[in-house]
Backbone and ligand atoms as CSV (ligand in chain L), in Angstrom:
chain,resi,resn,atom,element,x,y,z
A,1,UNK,N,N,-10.436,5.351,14.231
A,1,UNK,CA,C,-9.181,5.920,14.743
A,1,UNK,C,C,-8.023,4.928,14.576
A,2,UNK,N,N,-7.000,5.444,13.973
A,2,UNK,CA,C,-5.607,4.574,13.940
A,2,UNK,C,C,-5.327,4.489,15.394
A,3,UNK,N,N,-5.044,2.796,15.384
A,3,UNK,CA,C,-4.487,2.298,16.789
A,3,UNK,C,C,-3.321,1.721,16.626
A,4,UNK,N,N,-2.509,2.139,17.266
A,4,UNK,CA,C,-0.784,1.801,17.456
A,4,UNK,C,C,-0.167,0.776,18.458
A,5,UNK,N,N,0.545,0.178,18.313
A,5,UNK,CA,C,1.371,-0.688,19.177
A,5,UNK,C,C,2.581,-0.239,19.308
A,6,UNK,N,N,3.299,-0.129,20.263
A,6,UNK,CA,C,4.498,-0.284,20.214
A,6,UNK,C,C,5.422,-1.758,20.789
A,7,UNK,N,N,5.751,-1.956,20.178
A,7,UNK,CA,C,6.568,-3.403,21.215
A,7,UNK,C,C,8.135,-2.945,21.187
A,8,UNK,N,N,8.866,-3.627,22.236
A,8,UNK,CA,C,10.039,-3.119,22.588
A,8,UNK,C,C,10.812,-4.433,23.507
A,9,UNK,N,N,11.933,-4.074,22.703
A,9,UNK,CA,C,13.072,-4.796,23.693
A,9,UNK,C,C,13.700,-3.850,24.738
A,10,UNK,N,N,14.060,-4.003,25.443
A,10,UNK,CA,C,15.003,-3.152,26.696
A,10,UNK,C,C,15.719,-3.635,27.702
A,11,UNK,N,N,17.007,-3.845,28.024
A,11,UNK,CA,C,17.750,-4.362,29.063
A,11,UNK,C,C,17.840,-3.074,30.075
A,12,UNK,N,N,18.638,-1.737,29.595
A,12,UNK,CA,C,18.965,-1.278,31.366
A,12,UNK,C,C,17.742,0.155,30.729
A,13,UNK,N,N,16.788,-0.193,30.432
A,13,UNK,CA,C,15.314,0.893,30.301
A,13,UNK,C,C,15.617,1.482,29.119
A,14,UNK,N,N,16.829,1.937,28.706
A,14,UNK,CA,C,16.985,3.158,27.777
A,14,UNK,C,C,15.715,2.944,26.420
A,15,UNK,N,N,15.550,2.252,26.351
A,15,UNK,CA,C,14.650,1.872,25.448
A,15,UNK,C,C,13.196,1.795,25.682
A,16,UNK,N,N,12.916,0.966,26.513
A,16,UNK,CA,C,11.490,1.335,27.647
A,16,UNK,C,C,11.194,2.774,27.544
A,17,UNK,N,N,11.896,3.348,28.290
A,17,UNK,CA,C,11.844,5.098,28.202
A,17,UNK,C,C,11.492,5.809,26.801
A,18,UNK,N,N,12.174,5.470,25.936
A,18,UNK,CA,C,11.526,5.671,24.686
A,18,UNK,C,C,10.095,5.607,23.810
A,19,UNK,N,N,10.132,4.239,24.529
A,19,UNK,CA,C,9.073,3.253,23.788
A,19,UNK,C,C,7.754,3.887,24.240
A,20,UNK,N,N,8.017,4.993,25.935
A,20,UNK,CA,C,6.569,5.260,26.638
A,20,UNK,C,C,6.465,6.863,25.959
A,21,UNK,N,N,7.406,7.257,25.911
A,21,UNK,CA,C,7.709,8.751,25.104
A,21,UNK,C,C,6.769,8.187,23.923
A,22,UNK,N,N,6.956,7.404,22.857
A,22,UNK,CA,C,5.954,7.319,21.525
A,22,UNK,C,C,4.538,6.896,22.078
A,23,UNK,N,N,4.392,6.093,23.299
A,23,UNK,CA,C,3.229,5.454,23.340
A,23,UNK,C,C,2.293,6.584,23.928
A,24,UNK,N,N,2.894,7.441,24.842
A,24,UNK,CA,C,2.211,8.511,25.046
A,24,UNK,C,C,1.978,9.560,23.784
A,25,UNK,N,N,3.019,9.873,23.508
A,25,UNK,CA,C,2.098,10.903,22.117
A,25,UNK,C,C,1.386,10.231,21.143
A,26,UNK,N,N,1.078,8.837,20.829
A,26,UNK,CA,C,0.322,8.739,19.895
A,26,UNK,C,C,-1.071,7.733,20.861
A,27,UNK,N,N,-0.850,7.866,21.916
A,27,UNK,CA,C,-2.388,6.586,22.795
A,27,UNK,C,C,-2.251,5.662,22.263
A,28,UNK,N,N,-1.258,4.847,22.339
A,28,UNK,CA,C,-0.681,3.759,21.533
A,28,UNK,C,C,-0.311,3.203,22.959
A,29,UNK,N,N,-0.455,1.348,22.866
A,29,UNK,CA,C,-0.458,0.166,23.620
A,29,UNK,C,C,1.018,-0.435,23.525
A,30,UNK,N,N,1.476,-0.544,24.453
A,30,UNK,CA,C,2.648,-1.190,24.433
A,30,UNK,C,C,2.931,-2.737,24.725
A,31,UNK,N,N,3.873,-3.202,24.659
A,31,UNK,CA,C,4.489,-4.631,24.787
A,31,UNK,C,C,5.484,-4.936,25.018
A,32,UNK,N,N,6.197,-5.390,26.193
A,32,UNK,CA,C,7.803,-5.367,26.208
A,32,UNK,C,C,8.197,-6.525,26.120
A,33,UNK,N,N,9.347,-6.919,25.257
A,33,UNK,CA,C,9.153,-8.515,24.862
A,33,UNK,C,C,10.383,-8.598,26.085
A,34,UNK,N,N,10.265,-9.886,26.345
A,34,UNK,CA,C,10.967,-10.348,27.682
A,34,UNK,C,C,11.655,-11.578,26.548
A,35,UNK,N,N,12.756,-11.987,27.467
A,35,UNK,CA,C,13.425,-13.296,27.181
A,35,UNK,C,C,13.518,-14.332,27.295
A,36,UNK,N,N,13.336,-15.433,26.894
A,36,UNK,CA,C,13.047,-16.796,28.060
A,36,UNK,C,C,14.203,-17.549,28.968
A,37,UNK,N,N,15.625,-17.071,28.325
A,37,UNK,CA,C,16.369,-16.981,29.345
A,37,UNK,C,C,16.693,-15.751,29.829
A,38,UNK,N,N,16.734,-15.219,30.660
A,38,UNK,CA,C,16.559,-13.847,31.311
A,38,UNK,C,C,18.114,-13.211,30.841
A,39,UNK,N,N,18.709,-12.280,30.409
A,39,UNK,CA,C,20.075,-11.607,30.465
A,39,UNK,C,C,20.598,-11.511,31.486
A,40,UNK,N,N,21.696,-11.773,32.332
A,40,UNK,CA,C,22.101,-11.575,33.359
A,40,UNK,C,C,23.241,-10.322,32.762
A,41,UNK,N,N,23.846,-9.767,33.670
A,41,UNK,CA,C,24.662,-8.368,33.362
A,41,UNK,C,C,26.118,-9.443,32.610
A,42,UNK,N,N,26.376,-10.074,33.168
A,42,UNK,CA,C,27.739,-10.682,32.388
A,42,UNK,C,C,27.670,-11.134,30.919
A,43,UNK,N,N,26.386,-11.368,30.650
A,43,UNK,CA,C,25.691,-11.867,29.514
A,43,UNK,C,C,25.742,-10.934,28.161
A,44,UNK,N,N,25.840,-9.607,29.061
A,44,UNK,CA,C,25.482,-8.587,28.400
A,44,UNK,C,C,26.566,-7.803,28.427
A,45,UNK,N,N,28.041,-8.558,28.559
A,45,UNK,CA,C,29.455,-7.866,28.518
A,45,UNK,C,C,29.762,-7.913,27.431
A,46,UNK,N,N,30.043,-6.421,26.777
A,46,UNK,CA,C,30.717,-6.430,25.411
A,46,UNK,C,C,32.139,-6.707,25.496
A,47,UNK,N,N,32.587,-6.231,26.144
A,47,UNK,CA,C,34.303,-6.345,26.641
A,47,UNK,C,C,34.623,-7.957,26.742
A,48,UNK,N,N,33.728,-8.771,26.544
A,48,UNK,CA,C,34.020,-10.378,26.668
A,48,UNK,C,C,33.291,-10.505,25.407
A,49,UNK,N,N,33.986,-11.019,24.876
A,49,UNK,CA,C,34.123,-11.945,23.243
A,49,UNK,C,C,33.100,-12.744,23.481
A,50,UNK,N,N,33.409,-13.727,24.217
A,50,UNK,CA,C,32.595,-14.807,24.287
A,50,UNK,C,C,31.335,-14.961,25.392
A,51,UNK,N,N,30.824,-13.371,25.918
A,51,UNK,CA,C,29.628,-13.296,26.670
A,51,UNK,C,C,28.419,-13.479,25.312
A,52,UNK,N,N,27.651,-13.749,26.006
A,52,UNK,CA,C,26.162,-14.352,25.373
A,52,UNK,C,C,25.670,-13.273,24.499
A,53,UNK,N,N,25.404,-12.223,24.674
A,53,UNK,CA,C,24.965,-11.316,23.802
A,53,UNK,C,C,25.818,-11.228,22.625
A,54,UNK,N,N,27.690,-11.362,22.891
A,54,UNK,CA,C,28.706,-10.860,21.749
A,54,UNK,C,C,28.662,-12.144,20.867
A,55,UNK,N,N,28.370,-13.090,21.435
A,55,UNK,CA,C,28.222,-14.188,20.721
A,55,UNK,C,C,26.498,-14.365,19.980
A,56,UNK,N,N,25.872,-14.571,20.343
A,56,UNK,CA,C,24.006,-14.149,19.715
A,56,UNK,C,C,24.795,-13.293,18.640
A,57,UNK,N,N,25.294,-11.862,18.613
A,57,UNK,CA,C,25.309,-11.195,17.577
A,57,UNK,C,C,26.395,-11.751,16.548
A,58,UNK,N,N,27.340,-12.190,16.945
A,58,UNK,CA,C,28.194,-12.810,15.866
A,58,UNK,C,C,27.753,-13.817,14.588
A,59,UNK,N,N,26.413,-14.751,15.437
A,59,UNK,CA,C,25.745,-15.674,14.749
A,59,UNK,C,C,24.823,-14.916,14.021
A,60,UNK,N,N,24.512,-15.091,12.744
A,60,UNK,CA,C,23.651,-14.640,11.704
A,60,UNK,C,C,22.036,-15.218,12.153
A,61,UNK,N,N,22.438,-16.738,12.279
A,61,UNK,CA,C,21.345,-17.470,12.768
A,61,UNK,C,C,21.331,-17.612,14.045
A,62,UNK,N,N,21.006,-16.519,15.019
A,62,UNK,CA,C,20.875,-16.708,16.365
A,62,UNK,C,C,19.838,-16.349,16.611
A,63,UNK,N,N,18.472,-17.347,16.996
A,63,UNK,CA,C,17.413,-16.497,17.069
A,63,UNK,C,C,16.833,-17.278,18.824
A,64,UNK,N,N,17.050,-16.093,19.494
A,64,UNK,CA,C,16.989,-16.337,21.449
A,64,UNK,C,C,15.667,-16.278,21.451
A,65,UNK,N,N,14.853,-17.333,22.371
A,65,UNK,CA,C,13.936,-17.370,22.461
A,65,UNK,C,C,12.971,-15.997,23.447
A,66,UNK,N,N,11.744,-15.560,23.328
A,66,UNK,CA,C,11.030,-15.396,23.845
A,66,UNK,C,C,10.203,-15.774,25.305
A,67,UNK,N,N,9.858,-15.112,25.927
A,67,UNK,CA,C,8.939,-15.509,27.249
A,67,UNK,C,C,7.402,-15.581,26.758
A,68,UNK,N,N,6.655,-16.390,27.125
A,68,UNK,CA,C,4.904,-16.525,27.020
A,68,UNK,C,C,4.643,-15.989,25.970
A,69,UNK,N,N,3.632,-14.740,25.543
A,69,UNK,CA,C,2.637,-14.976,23.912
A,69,UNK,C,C,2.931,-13.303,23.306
A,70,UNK,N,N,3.319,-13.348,21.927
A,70,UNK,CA,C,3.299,-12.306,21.308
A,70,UNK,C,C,2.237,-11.587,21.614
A,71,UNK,N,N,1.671,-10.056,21.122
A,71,UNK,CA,C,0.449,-9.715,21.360
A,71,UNK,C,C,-0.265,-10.056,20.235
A,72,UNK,N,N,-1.873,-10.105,20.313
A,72,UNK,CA,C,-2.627,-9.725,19.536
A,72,UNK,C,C,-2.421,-9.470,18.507
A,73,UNK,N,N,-2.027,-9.242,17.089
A,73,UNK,CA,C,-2.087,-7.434,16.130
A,73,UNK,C,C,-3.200,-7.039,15.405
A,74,UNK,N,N,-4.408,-8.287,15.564
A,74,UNK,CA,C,-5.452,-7.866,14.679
A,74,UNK,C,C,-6.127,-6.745,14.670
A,75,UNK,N,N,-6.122,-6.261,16.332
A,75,UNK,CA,C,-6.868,-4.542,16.352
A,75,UNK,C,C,-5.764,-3.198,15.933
A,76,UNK,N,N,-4.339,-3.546,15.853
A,76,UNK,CA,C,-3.845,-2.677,15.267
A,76,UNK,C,C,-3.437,-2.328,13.659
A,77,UNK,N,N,-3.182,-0.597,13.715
A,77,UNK,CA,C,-2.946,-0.483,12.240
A,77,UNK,C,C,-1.670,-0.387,12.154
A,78,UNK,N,N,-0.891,0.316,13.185
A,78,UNK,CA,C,0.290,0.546,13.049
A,78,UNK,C,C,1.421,0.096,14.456
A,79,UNK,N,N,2.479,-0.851,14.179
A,79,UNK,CA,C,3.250,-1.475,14.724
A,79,UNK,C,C,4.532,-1.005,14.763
A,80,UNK,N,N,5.024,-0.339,16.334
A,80,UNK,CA,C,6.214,0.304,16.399
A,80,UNK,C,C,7.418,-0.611,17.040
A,81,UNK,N,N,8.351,-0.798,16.413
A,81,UNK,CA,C,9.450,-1.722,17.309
A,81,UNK,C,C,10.712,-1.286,18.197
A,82,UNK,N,N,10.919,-1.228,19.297
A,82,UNK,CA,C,12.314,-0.600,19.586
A,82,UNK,C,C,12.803,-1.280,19.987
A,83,UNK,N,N,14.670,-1.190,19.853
A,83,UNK,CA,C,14.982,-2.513,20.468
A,83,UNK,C,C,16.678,-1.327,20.638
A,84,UNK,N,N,17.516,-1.780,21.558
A,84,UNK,CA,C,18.875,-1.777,21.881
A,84,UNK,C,C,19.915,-1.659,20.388
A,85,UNK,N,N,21.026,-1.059,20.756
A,85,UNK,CA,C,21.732,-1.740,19.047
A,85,UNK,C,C,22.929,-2.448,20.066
A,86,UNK,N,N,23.082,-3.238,19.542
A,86,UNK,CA,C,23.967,-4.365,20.062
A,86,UNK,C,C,25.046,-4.489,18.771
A,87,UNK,N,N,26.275,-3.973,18.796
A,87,UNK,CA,C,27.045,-4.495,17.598
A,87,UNK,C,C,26.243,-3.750,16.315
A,88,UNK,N,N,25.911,-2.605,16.598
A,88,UNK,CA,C,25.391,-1.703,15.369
A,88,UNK,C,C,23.905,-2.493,15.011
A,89,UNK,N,N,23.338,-3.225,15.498
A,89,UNK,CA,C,22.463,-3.935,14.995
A,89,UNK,C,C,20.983,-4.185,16.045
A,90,UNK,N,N,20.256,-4.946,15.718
A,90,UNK,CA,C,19.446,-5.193,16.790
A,90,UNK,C,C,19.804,-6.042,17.927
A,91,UNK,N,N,19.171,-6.324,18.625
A,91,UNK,CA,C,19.614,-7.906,19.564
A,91,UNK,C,C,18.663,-9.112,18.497
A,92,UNK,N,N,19.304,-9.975,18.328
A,92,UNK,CA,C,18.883,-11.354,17.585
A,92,UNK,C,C,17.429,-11.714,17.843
A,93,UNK,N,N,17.240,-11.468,19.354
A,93,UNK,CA,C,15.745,-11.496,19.738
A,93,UNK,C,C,14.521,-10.962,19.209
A,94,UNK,N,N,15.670,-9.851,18.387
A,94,UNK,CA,C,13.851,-9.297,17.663
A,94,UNK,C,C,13.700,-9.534,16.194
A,95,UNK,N,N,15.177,-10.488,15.876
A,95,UNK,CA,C,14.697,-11.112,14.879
A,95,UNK,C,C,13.915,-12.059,15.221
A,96,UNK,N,N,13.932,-12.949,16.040
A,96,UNK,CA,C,13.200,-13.817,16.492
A,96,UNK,C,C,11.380,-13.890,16.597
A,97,UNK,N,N,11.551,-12.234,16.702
A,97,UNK,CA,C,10.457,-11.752,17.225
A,97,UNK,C,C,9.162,-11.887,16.082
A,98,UNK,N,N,9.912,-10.792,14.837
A,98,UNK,CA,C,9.775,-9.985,13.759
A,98,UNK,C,C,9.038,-10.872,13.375
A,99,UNK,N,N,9.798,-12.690,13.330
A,99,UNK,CA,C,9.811,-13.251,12.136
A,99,UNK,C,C,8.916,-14.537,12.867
A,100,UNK,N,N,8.057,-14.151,13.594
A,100,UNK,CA,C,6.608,-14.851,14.247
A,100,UNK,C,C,5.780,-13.913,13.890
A,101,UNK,N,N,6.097,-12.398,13.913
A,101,UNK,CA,C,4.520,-11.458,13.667
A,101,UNK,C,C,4.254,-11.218,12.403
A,102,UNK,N,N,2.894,-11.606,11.903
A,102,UNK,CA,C,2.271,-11.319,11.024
A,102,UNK,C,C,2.181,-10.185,10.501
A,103,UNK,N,N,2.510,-9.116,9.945
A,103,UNK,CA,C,3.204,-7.445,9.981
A,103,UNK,C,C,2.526,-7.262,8.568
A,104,UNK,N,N,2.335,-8.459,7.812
A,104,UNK,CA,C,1.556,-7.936,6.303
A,104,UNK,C,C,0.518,-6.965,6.304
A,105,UNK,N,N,0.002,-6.767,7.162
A,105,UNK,CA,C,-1.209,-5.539,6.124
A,105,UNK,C,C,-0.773,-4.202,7.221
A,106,UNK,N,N,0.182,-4.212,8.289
A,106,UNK,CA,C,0.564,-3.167,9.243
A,106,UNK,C,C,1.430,-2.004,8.218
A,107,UNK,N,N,1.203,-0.659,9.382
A,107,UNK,CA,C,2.364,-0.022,8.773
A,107,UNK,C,C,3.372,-0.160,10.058
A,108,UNK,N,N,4.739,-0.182,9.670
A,108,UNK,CA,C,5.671,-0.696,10.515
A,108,UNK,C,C,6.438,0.315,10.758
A,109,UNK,N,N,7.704,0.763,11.617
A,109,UNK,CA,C,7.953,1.490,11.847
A,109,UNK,C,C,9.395,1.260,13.084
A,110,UNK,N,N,10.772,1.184,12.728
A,110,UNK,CA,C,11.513,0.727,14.000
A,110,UNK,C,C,12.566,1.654,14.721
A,111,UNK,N,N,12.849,1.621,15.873
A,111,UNK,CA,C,13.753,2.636,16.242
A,111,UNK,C,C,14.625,2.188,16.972
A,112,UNK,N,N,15.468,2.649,17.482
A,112,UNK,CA,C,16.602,1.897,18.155
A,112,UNK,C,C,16.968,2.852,19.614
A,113,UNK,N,N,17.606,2.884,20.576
A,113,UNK,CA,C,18.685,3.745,21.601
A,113,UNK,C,C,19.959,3.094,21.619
A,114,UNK,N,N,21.029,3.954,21.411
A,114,UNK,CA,C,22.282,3.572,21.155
A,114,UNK,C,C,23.017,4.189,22.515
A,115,UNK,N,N,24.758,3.923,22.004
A,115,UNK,CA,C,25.406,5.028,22.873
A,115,UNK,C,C,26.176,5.979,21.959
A,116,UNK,N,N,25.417,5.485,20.761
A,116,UNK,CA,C,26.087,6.595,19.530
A,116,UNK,C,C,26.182,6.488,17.787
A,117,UNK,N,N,25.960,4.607,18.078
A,117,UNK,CA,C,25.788,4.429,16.984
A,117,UNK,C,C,24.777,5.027,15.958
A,118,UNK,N,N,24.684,5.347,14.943
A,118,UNK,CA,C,23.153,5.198,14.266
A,118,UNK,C,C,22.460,4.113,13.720
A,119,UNK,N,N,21.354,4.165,13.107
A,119,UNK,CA,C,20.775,3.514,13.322
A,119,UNK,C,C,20.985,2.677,11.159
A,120,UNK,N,N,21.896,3.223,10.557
A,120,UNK,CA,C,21.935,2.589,9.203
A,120,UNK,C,C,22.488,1.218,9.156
A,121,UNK,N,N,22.983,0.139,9.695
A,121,UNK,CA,C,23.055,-1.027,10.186
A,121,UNK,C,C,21.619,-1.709,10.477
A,122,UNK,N,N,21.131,-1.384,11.565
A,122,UNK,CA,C,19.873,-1.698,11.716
A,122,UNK,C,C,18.867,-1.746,11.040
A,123,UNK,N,N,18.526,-0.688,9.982
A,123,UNK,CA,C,18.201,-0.129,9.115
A,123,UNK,C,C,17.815,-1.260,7.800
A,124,UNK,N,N,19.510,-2.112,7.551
A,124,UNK,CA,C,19.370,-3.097,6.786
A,124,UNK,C,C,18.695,-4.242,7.128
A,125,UNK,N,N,18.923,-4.238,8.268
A,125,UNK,CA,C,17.757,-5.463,8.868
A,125,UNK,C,C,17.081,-5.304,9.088
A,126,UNK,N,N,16.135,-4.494,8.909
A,126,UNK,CA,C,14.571,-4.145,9.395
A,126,UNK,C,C,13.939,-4.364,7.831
A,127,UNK,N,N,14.820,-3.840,6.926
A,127,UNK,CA,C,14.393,-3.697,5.314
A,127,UNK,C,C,14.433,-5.381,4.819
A,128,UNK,N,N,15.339,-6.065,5.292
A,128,UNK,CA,C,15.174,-7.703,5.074
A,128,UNK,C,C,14.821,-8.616,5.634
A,129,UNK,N,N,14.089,-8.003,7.090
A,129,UNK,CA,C,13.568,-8.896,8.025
A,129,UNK,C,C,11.792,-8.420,7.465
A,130,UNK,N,N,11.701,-7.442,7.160
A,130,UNK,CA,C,9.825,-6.635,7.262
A,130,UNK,C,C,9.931,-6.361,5.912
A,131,UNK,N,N,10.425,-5.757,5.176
A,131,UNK,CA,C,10.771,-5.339,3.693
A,131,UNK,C,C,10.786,-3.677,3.242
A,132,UNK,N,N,11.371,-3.631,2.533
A,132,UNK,CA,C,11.598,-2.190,1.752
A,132,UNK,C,C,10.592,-1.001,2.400
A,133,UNK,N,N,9.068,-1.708,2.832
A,133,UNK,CA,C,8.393,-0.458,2.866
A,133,UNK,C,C,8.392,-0.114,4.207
A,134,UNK,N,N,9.238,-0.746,5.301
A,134,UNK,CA,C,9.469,-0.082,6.557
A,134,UNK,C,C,9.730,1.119,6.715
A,135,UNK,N,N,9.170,1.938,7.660
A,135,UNK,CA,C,9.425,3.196,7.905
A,135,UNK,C,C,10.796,3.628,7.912
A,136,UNK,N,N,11.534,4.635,7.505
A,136,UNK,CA,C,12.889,4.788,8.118
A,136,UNK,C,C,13.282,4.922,9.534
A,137,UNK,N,N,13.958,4.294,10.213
A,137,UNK,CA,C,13.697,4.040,11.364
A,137,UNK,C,C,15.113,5.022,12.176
A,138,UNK,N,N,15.159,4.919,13.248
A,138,UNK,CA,C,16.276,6.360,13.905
A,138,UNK,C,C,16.453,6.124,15.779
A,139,UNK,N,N,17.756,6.713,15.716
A,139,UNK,CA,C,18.105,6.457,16.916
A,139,UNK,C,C,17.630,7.344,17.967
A,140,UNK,N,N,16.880,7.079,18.918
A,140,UNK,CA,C,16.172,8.173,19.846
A,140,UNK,C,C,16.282,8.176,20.609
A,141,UNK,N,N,16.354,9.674,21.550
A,141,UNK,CA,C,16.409,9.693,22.656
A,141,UNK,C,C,15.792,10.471,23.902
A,142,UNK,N,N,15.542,11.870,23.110
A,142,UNK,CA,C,14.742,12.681,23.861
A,142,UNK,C,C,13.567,12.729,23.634
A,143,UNK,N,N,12.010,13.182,23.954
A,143,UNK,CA,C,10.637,13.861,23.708
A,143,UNK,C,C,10.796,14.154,22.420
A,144,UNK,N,N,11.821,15.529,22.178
A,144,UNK,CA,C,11.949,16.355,21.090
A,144,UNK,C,C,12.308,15.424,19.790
A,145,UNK,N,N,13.639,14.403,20.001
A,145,UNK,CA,C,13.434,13.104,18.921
A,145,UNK,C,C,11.842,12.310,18.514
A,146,UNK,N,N,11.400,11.952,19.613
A,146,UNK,CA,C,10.096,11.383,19.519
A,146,UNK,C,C,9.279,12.115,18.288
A,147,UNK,N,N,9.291,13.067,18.967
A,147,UNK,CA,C,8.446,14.168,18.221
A,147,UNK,C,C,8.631,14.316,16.494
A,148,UNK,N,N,9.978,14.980,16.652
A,148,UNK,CA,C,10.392,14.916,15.290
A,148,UNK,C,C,9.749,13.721,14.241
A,149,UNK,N,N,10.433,12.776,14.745
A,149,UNK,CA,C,10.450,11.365,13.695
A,149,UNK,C,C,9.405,10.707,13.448
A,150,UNK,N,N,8.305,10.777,14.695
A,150,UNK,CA,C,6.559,10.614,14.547
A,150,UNK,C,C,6.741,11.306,13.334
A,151,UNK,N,N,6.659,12.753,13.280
A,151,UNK,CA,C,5.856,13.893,12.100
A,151,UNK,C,C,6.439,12.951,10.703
A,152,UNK,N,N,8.129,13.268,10.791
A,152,UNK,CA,C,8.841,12.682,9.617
A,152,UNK,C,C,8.568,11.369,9.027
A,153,UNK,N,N,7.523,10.468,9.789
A,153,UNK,CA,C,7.180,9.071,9.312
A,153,UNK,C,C,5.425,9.530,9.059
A,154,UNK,N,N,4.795,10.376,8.596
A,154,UNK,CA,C,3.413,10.562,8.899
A,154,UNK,C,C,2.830,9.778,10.023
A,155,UNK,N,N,3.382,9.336,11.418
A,155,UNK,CA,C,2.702,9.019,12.033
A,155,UNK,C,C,1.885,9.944,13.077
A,156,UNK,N,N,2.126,11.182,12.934
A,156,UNK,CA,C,2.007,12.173,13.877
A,156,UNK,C,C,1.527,13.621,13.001
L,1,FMN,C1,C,26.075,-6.237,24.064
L,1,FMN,C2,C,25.929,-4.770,23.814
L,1,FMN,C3,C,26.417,-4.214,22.643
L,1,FMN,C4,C,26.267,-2.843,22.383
L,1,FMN,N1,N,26.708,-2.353,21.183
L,1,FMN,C5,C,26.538,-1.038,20.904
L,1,FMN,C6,C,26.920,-0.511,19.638
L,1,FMN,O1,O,27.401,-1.221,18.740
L,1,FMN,N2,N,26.752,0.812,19.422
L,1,FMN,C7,C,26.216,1.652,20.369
L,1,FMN,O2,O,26.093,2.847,20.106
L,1,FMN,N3,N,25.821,1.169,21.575
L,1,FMN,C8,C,25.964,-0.156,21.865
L,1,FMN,N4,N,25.525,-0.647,23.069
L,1,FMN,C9,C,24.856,0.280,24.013
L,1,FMN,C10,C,23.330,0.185,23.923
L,1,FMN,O3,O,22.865,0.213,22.581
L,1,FMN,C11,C,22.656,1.341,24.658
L,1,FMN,O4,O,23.112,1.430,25.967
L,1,FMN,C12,C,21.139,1.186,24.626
L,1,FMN,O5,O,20.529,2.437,24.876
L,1,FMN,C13,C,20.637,0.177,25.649
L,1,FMN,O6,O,19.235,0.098,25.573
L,1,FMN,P1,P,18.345,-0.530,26.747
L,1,FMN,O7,O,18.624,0.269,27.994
L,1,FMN,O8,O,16.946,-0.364,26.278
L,1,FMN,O9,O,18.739,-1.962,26.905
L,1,FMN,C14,C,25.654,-2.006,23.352
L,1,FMN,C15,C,25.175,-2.566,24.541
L,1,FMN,C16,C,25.306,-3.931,24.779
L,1,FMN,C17,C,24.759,-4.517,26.048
């Protein structure tokens, strides 16, 4: 039986929520990557130039550390990522992330929750962080999204 992961970034859930929407329709194991300096809400002010997150994304090379141990991936086949779009993009953290996990013989697969953006920004960085054969990845939000984009990636 194909066994799935999902791992996920999430600050105020929107993403969490997602991440349990896929993990439930496919009996797939989750992972929520935490931060090793924690986000505080000011951190996470777009309206300030120079809050921590607007700055992380400005830097190309900003890669924010992690809390305690990636998972496992040897028992999985297929590795799902969700993360926030921050500045049309991911949060830096999951470059950070990406580019510790061993993802070579996985099928991969990434998604995002926005407040509107889509997800073709992100898109480019998933294709140069994992490579070309990443799933097409999409901005989600309801069950009925879930649903859809499982089928549309043969994961479902
Ligand atoms: C620093 C920051 C930048 C953001 N930039 C964007 C953006 O460029 N486009 C967008 O649609 N939403 C943007 N958002 C909104 C989040 O993507 C959205 O609320 C997301 O669902 C949050 O996910 P979470 O609850 O899992 O953290 C931004 C949020 C933050 C904190």
């Amino acid at each position: 039986m194909t066994k799935s992961l999902v791992i996920y970034f999430s600050m105020t859930n929107n993403t969490k929520k997602v991440a349990e929407m896929i993990a439930q329709e496919l009996g797939a194991d989750t992972y929520r990557i935490q931060a090793k300096q924690p986000y505080t809400s000011e951190d996470l002010n777009w309206h300030n130039n120079n809050s921590r997150a607007n700055r992380e994304q400005e830097d190309n090379n900003s890669r924010p550390e992690f809390a305690g141990q990636l998972p496992d991936l040897t028992k999985y086949d297929r590795i799902l990522i969700g993360h926030p779009t921050w500045w049309g993009i991911p949060p830096r953290i999951i470059n950070t992330v990406i580019e510790k996990l061993d993802l070579g013989e996985k099928e991969v697969a990434t998604f995002s929750t926005s407040g509107g953006s889509t997800y073709d920004q992100a898109q480019k960085v998933m294709n140069e962080l994992i490579g070309s054969d990443v799933k097409p990845g999409r901005v989600l939000s309801s069950k009925k999204d879930v649903e859809n984009w499982l089928r549309d990636i043969d994961f479902k």
